[in-house]
Rosetta silent file (secondary structure, phi, psi, omega in degrees, C-alpha in Angstrom):
SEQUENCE: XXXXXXXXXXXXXXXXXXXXXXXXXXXXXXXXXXXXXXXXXXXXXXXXXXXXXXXXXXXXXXXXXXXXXXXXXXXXXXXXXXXXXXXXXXXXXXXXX
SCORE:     score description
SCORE:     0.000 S_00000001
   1 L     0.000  136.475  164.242  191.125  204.474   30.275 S_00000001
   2 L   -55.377  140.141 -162.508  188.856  202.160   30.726 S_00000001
   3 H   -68.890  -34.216  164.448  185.148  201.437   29.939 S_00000001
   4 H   -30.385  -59.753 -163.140  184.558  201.648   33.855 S_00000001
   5 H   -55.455  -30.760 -139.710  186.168  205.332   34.303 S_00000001
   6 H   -70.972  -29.164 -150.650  184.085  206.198   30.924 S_00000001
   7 H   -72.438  -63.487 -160.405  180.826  205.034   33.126 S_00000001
   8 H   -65.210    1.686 -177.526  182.062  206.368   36.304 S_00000001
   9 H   -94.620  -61.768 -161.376  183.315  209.809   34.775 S_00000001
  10 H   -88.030   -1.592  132.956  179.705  210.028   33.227 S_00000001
  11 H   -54.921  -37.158 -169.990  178.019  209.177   36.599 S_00000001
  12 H   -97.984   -8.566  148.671  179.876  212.042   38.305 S_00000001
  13 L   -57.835  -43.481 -165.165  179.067  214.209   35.120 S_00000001
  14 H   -79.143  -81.248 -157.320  175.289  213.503   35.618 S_00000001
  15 H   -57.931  -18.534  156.066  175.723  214.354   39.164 S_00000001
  16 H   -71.961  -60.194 -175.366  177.626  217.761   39.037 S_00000001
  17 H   -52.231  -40.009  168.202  174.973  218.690   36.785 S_00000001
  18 H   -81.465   -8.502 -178.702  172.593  218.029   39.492 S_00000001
  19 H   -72.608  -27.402 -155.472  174.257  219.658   42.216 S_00000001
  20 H   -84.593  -25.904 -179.608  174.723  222.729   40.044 S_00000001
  21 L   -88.157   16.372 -179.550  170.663  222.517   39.342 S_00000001
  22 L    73.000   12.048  166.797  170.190  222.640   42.977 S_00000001
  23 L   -57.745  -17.810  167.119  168.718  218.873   43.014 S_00000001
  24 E  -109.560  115.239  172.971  170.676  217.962   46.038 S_00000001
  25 L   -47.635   15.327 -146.776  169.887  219.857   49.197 S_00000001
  26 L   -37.103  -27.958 -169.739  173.254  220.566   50.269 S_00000001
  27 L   -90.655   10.292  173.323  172.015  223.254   52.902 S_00000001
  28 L   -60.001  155.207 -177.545  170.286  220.584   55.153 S_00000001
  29 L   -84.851  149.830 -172.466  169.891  220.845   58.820 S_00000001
  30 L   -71.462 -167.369 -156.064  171.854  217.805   60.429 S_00000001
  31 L  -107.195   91.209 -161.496  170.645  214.538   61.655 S_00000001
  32 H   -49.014  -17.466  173.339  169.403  214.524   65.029 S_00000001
  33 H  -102.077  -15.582  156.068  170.507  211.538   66.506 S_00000001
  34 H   -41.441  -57.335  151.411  173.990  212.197   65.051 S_00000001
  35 H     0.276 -100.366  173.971  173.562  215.291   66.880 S_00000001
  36 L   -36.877  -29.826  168.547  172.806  213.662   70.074 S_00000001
  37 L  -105.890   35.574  155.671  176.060  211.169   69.989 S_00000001
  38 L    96.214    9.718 -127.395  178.143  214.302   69.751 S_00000001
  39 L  -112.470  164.291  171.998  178.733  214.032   65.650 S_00000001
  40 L  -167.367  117.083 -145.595  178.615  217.635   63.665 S_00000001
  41 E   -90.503  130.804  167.072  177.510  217.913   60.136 S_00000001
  42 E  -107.879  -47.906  142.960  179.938  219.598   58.576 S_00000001
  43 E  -142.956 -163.039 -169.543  179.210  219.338   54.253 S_00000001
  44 E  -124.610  130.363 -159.345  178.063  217.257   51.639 S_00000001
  45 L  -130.860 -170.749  179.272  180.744  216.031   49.372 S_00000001
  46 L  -108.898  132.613  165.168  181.384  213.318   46.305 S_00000001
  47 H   -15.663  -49.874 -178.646  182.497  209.873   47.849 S_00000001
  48 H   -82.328    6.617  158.631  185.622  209.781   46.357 S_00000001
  49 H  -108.218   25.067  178.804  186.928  212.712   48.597 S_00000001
  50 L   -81.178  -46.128  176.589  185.910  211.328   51.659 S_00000001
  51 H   -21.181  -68.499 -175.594  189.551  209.706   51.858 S_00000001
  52 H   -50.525  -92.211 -177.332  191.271  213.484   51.396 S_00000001
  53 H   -28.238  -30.639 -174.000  188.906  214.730   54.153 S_00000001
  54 H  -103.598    4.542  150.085  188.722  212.216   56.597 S_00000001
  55 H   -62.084  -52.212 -145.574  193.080  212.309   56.319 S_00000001
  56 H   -82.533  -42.785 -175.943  192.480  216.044   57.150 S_00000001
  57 L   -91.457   15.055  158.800  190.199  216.228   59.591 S_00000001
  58 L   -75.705  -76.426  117.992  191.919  213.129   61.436 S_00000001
  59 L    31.367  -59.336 -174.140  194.975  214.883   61.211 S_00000001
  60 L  -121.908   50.644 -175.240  193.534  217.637   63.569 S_00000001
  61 L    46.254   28.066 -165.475  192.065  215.018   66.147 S_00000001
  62 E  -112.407  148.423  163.449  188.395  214.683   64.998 S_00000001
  63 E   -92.265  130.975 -156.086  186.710  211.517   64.370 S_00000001
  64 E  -112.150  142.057 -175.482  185.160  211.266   60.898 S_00000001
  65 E  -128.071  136.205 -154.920  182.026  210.135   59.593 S_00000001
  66 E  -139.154  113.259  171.352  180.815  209.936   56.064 S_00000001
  67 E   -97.960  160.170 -174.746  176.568  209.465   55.803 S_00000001
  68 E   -68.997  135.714  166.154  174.521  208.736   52.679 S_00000001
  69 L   -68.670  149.616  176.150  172.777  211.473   51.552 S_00000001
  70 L   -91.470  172.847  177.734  168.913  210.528   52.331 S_00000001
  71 H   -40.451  -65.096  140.943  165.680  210.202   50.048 S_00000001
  72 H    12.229  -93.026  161.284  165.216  214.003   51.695 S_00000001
  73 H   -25.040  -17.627 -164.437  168.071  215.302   50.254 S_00000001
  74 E  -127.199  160.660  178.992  167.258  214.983   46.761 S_00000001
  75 L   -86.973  137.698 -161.298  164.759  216.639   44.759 S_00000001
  76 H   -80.842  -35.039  162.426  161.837  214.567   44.054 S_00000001
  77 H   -34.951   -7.253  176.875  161.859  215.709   40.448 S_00000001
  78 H  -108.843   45.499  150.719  164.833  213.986   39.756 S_00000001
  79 H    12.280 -109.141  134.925  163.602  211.088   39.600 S_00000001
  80 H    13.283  -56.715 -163.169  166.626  208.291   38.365 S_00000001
  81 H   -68.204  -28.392  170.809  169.243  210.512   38.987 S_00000001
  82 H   -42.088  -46.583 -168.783  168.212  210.209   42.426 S_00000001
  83 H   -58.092  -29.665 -161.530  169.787  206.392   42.427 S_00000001
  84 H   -94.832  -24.625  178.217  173.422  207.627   40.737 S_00000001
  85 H   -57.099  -80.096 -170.244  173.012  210.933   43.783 S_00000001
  86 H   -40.994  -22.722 -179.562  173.009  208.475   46.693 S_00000001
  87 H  -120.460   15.965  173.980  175.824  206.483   45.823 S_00000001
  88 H  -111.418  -22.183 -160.981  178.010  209.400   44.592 S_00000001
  89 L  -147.637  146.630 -172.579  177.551  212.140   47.466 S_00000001
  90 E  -142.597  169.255  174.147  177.647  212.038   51.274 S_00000001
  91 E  -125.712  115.520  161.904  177.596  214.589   54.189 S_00000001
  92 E   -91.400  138.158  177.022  180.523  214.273   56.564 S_00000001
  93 E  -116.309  153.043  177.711  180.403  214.344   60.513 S_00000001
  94 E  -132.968  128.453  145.069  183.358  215.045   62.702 S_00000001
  95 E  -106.766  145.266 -173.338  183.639  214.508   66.268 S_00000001
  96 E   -61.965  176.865  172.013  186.459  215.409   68.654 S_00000001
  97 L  -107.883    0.000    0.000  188.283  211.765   70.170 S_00000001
């Protein structure tokens, strides 16, 4: 292992821990112009499963989408953690093809 994984294992440490302290809004309503081009928020996930998911839900004919969580999403109290949240966790949309 590497010094990377050490980092990127203790980014997605810091970032469980925030999910688990309810700092990411996971229960948001979806994004209205997503909406509006047909797109349907389905959860909020870690990046590095968007791959498994957007195999699965390909797989059953939907087209997949993987958004950022926004500024929104995160609890303003978390101040920092906010920066390692945004580039660790997304909310996937699916539309039929």
């Amino acid at each position: 292992m590497d010094r990377d994984d050490l980092q990127d294992d203790a980014e997605i440490e810091a970032a469980l821990a925030q999910l688990e302290a309810g700092r990411v809004l996971i229960e948001r309503p979806p994004d209205p112009r997503l909406v509006a081009e047909g797109w349907e928020r389905r959860f909020t996930t870690f990046v590095a499963r968007v791959p498994e998911f957007a195999e699965m839900y390909s797989s059953m004919g939907f087209e997949v989408r993987a958004e950022p969580i926004g500024p929104d999403e995160v609890d303003p109290d978390c101040g920092d953690c906010g920066l390692v949240l945004h580039r660790l966790i997304v909310t996937i949309y699916t539309r039929r093809r």
